[in-house]
N, C-alpha and C positions, 0 to 999 in steps of 0.2 A: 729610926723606927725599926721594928722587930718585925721579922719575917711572919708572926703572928699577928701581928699589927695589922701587918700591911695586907694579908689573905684576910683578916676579918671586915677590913676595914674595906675591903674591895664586894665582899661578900653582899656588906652593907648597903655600900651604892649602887650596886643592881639590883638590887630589894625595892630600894629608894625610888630605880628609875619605875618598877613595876606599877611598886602603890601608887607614883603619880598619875600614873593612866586612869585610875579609878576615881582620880580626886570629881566633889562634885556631884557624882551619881546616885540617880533612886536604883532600889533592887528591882524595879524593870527594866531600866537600860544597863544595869551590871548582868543581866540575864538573858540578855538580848543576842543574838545571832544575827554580825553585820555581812558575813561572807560565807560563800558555800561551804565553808571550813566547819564542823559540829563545835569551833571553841567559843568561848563569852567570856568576859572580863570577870567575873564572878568567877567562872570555872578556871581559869588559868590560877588567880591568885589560892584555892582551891587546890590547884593540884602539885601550887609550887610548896606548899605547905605542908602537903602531904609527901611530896618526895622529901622536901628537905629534913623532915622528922625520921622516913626511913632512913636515911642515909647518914643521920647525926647519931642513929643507934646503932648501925656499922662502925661504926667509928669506933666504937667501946665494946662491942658484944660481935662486933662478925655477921656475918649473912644470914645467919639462924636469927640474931634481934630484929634484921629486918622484916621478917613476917610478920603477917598479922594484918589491920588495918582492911582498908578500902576495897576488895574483890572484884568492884566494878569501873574498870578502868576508865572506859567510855563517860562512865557520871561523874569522872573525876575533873571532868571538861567543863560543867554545866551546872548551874544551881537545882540544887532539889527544891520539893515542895516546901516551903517553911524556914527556908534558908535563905539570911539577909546577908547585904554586904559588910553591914558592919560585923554580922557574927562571924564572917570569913575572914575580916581584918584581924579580926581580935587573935581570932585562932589565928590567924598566919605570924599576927607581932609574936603571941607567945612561942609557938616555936620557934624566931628567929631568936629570941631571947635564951631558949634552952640550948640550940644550937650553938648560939655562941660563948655559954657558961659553959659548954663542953669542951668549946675549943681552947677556951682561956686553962681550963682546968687541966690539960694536956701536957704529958711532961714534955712529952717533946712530938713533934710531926709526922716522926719516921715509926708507928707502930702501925703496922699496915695486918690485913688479915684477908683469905682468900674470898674470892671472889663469888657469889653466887651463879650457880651455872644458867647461862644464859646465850640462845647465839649471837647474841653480838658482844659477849665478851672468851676472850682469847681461854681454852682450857686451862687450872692451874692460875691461872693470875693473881696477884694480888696488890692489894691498893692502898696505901701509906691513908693516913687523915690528910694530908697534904694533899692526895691524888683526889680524892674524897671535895676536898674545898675547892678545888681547883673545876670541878664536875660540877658543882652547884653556883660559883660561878658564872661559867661558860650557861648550864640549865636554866639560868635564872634572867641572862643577859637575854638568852634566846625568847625564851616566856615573852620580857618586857616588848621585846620587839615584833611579837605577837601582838601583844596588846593595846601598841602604839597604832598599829594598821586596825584593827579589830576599835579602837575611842576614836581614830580619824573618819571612821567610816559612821562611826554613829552621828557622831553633833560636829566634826569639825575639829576637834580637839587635838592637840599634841605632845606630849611628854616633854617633846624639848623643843617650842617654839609659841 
């Protein structure tokens, strides 16, 4: 297996374990707020979708592609008015989908481009597509494991049990 393989394919099963949280649910209990935390299972898959898009477009275009999109960070947590779960899956598959026609289409890992300045990232830095997958990875495991405490808390349910 290729080192592209195996970072998509990694990428993949943490997507995998996310959507499973969700399996099941009407758009009120994907909506629902199980803990003093502002997140909802709607809103996570929501805002995994939305970083992973900006960060697919760093990929090829640098820190300037990443603008644009969502201004309101906090609604990126939480279903809007009119907003179903299934329209959040759809949207979430196809970005995993463009995300990973980007990565397949990649000559190689090591094109890396400066960093948006940000305080929690180092002045000057820059971040390879490898550093890039490697961050949505790690973002995406984290999300799930939100979201696995966040569906135990509603009906009982668990990702992996």
């Amino acid at each position: 297996m290729t080192e592209r393989e195996e970072l998509v394919g990694s990428l993949d099963r943490r997507r995998m374990l996310l959507l499973r949280t969700v399996r099941d649910l009407t758009d009120e209990q994907a909506a629902r707020r199980t803990t003093v935390s502002e997140l909802t299972l709607g809103g996570l898959i929501k805002h995994c979708a939305a970083v992973e898009a900006r960060w697919a477009r760093f990929i090829t275009g640098g820190a300037e592609a990443m603008r644009g999109g969502d201004e309101d960070w906090a609604g990126q947590f939480r279903m809007a008015e009119g907003e179903t779960l299934a329209g959040l899956l759809d949207g979430y598959r196809q970005v995993a989908l463009e995300t990973d026609g980007t990565l397949r289409g990649l000559p190689d890992f090591d094109l890396a481009h400066p960093l948006p300045p940000a305080p929690w990232f180092e002045p000057g830095a820059r971040w390879s597509a490898r550093q890039v997958v490697l961050h949505l990875i790690a973002e995406t495991a984290q999300h799930a494991g939100h979201a696995d405490i966040i569906r135990e808390s509603l009906d009982g349910a668990k990702s992996m049990g």
